[in-house]
Structure formats: structure tokens, C-alpha cells
N, CA, C and O atoms as a MOPAC input file, in Angstrom:
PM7 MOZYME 1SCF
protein

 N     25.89400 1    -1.89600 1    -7.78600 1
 C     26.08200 1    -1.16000 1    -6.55000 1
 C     26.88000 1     0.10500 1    -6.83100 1
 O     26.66900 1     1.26600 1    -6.48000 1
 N     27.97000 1    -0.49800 1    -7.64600 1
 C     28.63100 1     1.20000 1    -7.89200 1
 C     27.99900 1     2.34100 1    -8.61100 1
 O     28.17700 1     3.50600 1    -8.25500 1
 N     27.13200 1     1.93900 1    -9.79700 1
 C     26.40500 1     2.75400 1   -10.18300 1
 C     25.55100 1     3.18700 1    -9.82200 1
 O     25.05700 1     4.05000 1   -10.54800 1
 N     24.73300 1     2.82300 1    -8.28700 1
 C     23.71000 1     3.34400 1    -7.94900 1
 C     24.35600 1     4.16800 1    -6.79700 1
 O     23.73900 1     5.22300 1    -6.64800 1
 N     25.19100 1     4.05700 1    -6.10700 1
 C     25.74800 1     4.98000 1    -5.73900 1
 C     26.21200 1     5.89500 1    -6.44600 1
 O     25.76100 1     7.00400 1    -6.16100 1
 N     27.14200 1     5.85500 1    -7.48500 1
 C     27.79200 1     6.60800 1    -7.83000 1
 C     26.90200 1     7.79400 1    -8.80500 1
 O     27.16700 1     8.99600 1    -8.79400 1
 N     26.03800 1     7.29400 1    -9.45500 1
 C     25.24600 1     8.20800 1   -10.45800 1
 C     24.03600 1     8.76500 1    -9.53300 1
 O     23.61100 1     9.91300 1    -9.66300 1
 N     23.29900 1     7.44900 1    -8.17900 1
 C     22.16100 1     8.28900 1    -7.40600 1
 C     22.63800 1     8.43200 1    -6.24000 1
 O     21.80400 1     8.80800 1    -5.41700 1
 N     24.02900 1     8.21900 1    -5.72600 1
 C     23.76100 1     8.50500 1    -3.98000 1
 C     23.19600 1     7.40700 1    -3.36500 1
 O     23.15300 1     7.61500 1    -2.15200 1
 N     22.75600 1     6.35900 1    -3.65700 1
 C     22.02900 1     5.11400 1    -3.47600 1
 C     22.99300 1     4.36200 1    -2.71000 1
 O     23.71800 1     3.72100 1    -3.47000 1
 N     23.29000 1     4.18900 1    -1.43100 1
 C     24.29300 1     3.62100 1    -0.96500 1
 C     23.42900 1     2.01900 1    -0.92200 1
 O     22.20300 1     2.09700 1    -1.00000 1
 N     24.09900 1     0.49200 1    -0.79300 1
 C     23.40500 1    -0.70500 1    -0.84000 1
 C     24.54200 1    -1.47400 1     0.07700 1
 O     25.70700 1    -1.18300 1     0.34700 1
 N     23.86100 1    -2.36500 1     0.36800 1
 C     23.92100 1    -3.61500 1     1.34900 1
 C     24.63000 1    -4.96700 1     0.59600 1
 O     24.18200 1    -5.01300 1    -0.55000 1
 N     25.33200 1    -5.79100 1     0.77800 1
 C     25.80300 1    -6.61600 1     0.02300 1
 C     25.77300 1    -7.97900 1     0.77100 1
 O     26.73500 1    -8.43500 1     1.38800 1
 N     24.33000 1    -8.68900 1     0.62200 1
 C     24.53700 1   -10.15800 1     1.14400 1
 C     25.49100 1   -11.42900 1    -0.09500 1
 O     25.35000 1   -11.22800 1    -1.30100 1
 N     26.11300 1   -12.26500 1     0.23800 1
 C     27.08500 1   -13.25000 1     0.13000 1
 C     25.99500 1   -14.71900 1    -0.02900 1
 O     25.05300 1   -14.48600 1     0.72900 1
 N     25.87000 1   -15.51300 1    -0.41900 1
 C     25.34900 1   -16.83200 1    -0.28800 1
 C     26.47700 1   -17.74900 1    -0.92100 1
 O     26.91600 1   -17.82700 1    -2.06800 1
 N     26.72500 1   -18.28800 1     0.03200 1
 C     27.84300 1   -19.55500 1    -0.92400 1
 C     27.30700 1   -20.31800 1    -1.88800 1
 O     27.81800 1   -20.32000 1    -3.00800 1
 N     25.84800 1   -21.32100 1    -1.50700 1
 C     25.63500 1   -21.80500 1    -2.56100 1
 C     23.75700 1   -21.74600 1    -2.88100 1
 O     23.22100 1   -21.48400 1    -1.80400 1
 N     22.93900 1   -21.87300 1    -3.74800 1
 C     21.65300 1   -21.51700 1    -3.60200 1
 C     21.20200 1   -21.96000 1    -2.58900 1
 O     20.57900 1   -21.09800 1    -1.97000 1
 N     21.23100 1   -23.39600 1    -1.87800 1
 C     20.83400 1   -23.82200 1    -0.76300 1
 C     20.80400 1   -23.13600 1     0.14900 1
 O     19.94700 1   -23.41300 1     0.98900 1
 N     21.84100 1   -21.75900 1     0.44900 1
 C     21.72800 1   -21.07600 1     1.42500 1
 C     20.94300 1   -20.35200 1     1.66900 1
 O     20.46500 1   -20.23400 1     2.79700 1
 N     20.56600 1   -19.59100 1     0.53900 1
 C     19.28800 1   -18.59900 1     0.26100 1
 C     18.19800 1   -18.66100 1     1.44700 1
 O     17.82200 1   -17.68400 1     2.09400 1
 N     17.79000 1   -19.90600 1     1.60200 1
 C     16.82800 1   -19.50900 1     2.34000 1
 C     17.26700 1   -19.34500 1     3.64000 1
 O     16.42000 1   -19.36000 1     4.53300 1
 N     18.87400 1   -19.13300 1     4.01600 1
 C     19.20400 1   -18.67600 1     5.07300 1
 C     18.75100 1   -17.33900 1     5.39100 1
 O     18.61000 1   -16.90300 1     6.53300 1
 N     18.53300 1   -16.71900 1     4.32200 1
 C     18.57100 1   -15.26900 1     4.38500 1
 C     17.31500 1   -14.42400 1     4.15700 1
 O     17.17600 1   -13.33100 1     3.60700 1
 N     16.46400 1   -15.22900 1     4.72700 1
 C     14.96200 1   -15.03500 1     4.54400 1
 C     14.45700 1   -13.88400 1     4.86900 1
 O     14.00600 1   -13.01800 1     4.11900 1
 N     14.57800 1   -13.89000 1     6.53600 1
 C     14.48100 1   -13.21500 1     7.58000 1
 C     15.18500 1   -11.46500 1     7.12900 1
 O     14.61100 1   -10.40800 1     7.38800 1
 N     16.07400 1   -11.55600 1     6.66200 1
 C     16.83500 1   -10.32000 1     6.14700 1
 C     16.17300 1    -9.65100 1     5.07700 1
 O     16.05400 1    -8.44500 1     4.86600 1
 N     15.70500 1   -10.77900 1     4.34700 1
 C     15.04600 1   -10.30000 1     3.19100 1
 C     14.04900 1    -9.37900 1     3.33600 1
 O     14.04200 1    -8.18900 1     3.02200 1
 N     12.99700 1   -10.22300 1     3.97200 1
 C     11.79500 1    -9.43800 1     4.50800 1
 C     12.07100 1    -8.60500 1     5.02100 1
 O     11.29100 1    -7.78300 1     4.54200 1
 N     12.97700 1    -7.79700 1     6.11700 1
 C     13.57300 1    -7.07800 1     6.68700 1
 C     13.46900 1    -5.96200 1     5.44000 1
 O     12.48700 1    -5.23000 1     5.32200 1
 N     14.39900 1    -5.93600 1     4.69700 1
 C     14.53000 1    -5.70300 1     3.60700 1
 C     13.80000 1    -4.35200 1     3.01200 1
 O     13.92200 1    -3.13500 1     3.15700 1
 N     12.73300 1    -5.51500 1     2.04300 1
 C     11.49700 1    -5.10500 1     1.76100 1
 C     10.52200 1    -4.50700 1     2.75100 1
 O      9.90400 1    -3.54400 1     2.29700 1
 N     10.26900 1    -4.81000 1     3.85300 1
 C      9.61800 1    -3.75800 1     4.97000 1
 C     10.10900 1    -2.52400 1     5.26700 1
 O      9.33700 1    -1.58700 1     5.46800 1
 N     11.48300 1    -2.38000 1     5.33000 1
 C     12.05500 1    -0.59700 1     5.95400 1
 C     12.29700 1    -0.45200 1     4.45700 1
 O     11.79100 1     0.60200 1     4.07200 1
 N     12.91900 1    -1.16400 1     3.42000 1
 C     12.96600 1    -0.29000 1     1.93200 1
 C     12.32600 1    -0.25300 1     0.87800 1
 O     12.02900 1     0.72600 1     0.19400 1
 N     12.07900 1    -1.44200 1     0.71300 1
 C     11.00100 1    -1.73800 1    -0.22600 1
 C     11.86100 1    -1.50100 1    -1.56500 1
 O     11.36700 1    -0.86000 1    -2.49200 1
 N     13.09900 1    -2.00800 1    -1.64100 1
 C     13.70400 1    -1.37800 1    -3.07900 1
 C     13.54800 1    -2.87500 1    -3.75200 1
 O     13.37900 1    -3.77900 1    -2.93300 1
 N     13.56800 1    -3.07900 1    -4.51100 1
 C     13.96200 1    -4.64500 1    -5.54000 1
 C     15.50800 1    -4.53600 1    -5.06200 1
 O     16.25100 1    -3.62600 1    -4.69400 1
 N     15.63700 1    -6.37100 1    -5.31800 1
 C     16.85300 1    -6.43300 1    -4.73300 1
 C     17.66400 1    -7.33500 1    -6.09100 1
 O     17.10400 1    -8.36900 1    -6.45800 1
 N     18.65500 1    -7.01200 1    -6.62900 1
 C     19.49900 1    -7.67400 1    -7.87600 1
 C     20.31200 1    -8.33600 1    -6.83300 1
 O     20.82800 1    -7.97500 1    -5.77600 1
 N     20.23600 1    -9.50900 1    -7.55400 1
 C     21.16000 1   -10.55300 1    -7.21100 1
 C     21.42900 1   -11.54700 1    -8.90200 1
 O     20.75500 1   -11.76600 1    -9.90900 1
 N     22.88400 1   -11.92500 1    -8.36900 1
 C     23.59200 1   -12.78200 1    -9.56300 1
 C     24.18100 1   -13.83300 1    -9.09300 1
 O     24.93800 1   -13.85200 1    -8.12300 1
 N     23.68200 1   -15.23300 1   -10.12100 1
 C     24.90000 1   -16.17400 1    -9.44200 1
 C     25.19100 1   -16.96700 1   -10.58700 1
 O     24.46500 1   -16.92100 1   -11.58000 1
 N     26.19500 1   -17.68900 1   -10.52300 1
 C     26.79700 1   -18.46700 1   -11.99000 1
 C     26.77200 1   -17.29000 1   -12.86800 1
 O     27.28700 1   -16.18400 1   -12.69900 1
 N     26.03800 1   -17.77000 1   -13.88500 1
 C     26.16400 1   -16.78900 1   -15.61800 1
 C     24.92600 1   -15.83500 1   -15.42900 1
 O     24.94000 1   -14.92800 1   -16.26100 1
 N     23.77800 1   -15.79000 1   -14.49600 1
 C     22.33000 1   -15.77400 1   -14.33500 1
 C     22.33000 1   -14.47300 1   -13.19900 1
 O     23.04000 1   -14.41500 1   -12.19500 1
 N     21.10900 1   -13.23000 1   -13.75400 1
 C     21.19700 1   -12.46000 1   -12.78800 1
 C     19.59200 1   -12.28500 1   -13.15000 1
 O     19.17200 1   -12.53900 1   -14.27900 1
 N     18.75200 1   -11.83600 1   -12.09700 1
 C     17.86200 1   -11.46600 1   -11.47900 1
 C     17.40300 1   -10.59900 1   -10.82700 1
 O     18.31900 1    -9.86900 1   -10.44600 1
 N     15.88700 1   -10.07600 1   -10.27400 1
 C     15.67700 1    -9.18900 1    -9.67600 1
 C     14.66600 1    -9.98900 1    -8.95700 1
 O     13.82200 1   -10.78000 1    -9.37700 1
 N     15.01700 1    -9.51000 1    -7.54600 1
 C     13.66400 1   -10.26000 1    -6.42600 1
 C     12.83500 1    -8.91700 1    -6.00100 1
 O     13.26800 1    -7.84200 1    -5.58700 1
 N     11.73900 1    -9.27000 1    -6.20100 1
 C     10.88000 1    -8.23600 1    -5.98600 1
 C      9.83100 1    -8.13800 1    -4.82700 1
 O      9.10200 1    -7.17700 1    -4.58000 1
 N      9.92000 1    -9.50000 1    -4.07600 1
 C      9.32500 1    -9.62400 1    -3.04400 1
 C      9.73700 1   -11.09400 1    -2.41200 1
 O     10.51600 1   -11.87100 1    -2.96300 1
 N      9.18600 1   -11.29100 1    -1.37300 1
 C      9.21300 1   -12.41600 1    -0.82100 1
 C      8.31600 1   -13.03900 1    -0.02500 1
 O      7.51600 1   -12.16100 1     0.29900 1
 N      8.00600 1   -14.04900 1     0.46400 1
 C      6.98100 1   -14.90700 1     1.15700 1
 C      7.64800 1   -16.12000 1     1.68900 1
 O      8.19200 1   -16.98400 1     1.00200 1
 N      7.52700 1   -16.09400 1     3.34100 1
 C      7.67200 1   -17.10100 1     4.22500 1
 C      6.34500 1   -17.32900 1     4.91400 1
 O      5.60100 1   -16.54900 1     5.51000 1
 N      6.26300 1   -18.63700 1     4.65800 1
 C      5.12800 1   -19.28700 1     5.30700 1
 C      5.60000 1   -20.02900 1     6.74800 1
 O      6.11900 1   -21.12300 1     6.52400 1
 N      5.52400 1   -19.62600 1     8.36400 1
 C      6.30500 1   -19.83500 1     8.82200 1
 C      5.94700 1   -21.17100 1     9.61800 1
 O      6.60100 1   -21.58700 1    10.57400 1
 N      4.71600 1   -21.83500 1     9.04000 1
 C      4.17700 1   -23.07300 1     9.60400 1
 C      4.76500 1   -23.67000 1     8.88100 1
 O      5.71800 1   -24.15500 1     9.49100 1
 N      4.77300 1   -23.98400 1     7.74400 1
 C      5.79900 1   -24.77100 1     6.82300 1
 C      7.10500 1   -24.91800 1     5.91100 1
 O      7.59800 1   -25.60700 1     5.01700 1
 N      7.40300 1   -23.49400 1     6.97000 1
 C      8.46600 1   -23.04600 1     6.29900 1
 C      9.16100 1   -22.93700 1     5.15200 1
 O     10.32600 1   -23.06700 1     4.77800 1
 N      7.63800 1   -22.53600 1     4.49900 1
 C      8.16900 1   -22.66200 1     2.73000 1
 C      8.45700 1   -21.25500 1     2.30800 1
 O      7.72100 1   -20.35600 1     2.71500 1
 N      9.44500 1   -21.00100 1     1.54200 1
 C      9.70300 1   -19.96100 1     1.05800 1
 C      9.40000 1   -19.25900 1    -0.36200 1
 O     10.05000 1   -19.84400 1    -1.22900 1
 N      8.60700 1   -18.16900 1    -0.91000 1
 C      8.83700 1   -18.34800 1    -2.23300 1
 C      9.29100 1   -16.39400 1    -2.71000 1
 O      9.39300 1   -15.41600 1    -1.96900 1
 N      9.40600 1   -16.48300 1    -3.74100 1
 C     10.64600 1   -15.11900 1    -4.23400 1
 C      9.66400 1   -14.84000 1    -5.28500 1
 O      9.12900 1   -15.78100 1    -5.87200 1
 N      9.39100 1   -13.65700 1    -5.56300 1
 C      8.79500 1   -13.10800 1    -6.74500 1
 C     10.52700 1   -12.53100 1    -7.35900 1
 O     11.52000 1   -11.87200 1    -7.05200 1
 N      9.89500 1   -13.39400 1    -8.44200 1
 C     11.47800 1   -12.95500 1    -9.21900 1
 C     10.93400 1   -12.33900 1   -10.64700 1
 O     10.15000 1   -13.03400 1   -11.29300 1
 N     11.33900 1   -11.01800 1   -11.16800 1
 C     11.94300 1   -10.63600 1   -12.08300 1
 C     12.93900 1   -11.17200 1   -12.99800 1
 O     14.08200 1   -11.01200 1   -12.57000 1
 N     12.84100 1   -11.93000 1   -14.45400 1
 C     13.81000 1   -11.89900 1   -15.39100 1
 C     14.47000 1   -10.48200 1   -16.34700 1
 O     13.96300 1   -10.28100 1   -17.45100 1
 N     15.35800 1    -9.74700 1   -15.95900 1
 C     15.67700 1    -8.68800 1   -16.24200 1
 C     16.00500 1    -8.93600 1   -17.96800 1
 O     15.69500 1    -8.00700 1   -18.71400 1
 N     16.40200 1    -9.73500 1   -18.35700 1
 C     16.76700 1    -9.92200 1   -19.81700 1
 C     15.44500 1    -9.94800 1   -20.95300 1
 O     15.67600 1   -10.10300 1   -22.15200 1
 N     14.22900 1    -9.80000 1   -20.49400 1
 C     13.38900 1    -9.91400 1   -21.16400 1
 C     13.18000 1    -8.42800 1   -21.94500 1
 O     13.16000 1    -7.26300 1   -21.54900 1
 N     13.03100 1    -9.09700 1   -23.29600 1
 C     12.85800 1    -8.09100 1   -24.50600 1
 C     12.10200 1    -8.28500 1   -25.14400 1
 O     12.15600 1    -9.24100 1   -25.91700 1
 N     10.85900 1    -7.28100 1   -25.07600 1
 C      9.56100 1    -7.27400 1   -26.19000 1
 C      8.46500 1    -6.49700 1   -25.83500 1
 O      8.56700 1    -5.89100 1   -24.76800 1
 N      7.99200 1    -6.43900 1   -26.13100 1
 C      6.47600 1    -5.76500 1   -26.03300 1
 C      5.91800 1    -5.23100 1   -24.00800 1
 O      5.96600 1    -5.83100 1   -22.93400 1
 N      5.63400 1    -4.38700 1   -24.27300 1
 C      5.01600 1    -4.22000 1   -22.65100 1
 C      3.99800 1    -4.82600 1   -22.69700 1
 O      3.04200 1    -4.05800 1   -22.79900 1
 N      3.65800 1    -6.12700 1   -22.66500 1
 C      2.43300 1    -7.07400 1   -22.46100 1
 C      2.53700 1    -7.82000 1   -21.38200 1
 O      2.97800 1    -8.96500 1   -21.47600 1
 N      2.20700 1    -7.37100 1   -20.36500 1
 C      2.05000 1    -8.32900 1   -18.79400 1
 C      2.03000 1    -9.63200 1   -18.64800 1
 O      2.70900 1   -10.43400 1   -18.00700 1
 N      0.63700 1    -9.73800 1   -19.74600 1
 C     -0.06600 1   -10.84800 1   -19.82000 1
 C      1.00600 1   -11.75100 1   -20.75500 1
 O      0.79700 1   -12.94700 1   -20.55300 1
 N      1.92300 1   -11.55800 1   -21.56700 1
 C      3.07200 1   -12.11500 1   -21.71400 1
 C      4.22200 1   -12.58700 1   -20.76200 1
 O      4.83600 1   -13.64300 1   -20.61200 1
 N      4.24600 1   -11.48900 1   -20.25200 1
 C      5.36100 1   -11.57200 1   -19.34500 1
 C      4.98600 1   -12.54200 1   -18.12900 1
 O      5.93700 1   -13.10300 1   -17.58600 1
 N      4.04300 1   -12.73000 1   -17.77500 1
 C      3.90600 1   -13.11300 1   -16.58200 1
 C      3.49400 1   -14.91500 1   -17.17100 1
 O      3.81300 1   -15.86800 1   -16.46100 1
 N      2.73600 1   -15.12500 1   -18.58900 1
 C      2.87300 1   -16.46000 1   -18.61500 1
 C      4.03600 1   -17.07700 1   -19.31200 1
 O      4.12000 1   -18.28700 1   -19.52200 1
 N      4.87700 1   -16.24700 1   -19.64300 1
 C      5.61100 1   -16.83800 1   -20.15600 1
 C      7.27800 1   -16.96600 1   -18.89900 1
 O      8.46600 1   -17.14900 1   -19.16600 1
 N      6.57200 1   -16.76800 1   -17.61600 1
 C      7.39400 1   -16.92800 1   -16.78800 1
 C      8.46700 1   -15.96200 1   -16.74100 1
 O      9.31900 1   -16.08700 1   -15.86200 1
 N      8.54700 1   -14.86000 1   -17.70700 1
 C      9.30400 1   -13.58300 1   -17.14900 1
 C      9.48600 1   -13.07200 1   -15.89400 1
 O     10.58900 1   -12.67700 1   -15.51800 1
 N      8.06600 1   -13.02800 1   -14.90400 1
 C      7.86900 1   -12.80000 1   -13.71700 1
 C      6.60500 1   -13.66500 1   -13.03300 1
 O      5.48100 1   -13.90500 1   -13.47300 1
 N      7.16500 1   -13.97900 1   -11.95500 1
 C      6.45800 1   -15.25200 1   -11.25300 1
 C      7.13600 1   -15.15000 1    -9.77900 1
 O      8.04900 1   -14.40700 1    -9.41600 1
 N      6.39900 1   -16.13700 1    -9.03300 1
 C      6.51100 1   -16.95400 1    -7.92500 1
 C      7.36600 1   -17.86700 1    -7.60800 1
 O      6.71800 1   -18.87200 1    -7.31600 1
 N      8.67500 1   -18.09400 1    -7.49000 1
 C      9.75200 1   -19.55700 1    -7.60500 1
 C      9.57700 1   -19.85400 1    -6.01100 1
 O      9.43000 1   -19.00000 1    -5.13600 1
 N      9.62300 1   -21.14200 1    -5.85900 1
 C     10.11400 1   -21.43500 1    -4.48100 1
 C     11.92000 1   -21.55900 1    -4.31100 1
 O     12.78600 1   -21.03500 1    -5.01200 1
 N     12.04100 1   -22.31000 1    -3.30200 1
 C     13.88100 1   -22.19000 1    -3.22700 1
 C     14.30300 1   -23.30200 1    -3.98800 1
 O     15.52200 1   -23.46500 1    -4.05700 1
 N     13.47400 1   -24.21100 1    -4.65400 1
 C     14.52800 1   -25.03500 1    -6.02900 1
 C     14.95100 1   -24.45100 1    -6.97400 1
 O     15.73800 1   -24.92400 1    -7.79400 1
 N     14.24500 1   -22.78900 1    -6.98900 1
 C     14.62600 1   -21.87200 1    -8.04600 1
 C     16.48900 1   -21.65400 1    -8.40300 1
 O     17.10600 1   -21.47700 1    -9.45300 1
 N     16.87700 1   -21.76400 1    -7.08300 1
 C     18.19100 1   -21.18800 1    -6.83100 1
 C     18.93500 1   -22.32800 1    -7.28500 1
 O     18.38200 1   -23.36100 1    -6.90500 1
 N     20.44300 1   -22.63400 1    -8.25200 1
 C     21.21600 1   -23.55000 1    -8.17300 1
 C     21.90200 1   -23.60200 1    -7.10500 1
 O     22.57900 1   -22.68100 1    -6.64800 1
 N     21.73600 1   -24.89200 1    -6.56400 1
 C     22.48700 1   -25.29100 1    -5.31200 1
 C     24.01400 1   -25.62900 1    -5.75400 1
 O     24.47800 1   -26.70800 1    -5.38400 1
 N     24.57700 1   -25.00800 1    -6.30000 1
 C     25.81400 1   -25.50000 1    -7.18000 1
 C     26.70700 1   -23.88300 1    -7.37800 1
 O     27.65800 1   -23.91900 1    -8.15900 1
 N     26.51500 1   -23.04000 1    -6.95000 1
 C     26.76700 1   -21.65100 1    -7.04900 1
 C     26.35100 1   -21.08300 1    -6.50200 1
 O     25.28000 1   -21.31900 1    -5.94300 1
 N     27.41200 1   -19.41800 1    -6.34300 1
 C     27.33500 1   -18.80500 1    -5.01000 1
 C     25.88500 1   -17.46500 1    -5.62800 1
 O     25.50500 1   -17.36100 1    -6.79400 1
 N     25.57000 1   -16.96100 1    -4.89900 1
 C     24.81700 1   -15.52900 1    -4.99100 1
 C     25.27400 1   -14.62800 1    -4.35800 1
 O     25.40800 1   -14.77700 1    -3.14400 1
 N     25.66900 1   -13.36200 1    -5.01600 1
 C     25.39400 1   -12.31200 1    -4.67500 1
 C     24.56600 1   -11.51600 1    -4.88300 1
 O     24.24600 1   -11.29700 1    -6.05100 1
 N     23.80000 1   -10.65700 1    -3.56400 1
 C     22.93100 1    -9.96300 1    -3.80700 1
 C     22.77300 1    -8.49400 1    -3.26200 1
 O     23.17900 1    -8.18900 1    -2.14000 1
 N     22.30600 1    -7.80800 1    -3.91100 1
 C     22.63000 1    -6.05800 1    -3.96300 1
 C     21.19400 1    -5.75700 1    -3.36200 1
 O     20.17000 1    -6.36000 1    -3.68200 1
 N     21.29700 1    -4.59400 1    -2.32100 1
 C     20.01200 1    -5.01500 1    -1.53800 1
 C     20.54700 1    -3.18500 1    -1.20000 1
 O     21.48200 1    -2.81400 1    -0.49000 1
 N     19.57400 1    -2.33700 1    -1.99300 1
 C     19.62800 1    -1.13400 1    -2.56700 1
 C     19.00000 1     0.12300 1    -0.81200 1
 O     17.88200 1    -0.02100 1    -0.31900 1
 N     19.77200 1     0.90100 1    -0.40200 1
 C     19.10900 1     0.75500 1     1.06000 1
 C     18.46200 1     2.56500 1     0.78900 1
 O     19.11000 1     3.55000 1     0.43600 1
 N     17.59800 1     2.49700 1     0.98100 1
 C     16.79000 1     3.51900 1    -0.05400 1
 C     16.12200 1     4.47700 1     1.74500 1
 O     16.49100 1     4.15300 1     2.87400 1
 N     15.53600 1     5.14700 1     1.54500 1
 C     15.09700 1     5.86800 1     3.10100 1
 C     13.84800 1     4.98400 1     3.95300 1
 O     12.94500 1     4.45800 1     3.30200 1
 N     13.87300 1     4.92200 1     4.84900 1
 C     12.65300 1     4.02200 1     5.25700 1
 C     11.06600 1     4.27900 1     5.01400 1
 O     10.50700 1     5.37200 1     5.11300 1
 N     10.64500 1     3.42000 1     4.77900 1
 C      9.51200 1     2.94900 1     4.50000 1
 C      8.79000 1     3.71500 1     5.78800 1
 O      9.36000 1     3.75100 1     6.87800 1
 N      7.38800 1     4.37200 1     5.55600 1
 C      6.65200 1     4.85500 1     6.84100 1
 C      5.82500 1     4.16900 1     6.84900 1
 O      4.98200 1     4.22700 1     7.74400 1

């Protein structure tokens, strides 16, 4: 957050989750989110940080799932790597440890037309 302000002017939003279980409290925001900004959103919790790049609520069954980004990945620009080797994928909310808090940086960029 400080660096994206500070180096782009990028002012950001700072949601709190006490523990992963909460996450899907914050669904609704999310999508929010991604509709007026559309920025990827970094979030960290325990030792583990991430990038959510989208989201999906199914609101008949209220299932949730997160296109997540592994930011630590190093190698080759091969998609077709990245994506089976679970670099980037689809998690539902068992993704999250229910055992630790999240913070998440939610980048507030000009609105979306």
C-alpha cells in the first residue's frame, strides 16, 4: 500500500479478516471491488501472500470461489505451466487458513466505465 501510493499516487482500501473463515464475509465487497476497479487485490495472511484476481459467488448455493494468483512463482512464461501446476487457479473458501488473520490491499484505481 505504501508503495503504491507513494511511487504511483495509487491510494488503496484496507480490508481486516480475523480469521480465513471470515473471508467469505467479504464477498459482497469484493465484487464491489472488481466491478468499479478492477485492480487485483494482494492480500497476506500467516507467512503466505497472494493475489486475488477475481471472484465468483454463486448466490443459490452460496459457494464462493477466488481466482488466486501465486506471486512467488519463478520460471518460464509458460501458462500452460502455470496454470497446471496450480500457480493460478480457482480455490474455493477452504483455500483460506481458518487459523489466521488476512489482510487485504484492495488498490482503488479510477472507475471502471
Amino acid at each position: 500500500m505504501f508503495c503504491l501510493e507513494t511511487l504511483l499516487g495509487v491510494q488503496s482500501r484496507i480490508i481486516f479478516a480475523n480469521t480465513g473463515k471470515d473471508m467469505q464475509n467479504y464477498i459482497h465487497e469484493l465484487i464491489h471491488h472488481f466491478q468499479t476497479h478492477g485492480s487485483p487485490i494482494m492480500i497476506g495472511g500467516g507467512v503466505l501472500a497472494h493475489t486475488i484476481l477475481g471472484v465468483e459467488h454463486n448466490s443459490a448455493t452460496n459457494e464462493i470461489r477466488y481466482l488466486i494468483l501465486d506471486p512467488h512463482y519463478t520460471g518460464a512464461e509458460d501458462l500452460t505451466t502455470v496454470i497446471n501446476k496450480g500457480w493460478c487457479g480457482w480455490k474455493n473458501s477452504d483455500f483460506w487458513n481458518k487459523t489466521v488473520h488476512y489482510n487485504m490491499c484492495l488498490p482503488q484505481t479510477k472507475y471502471a466505465i
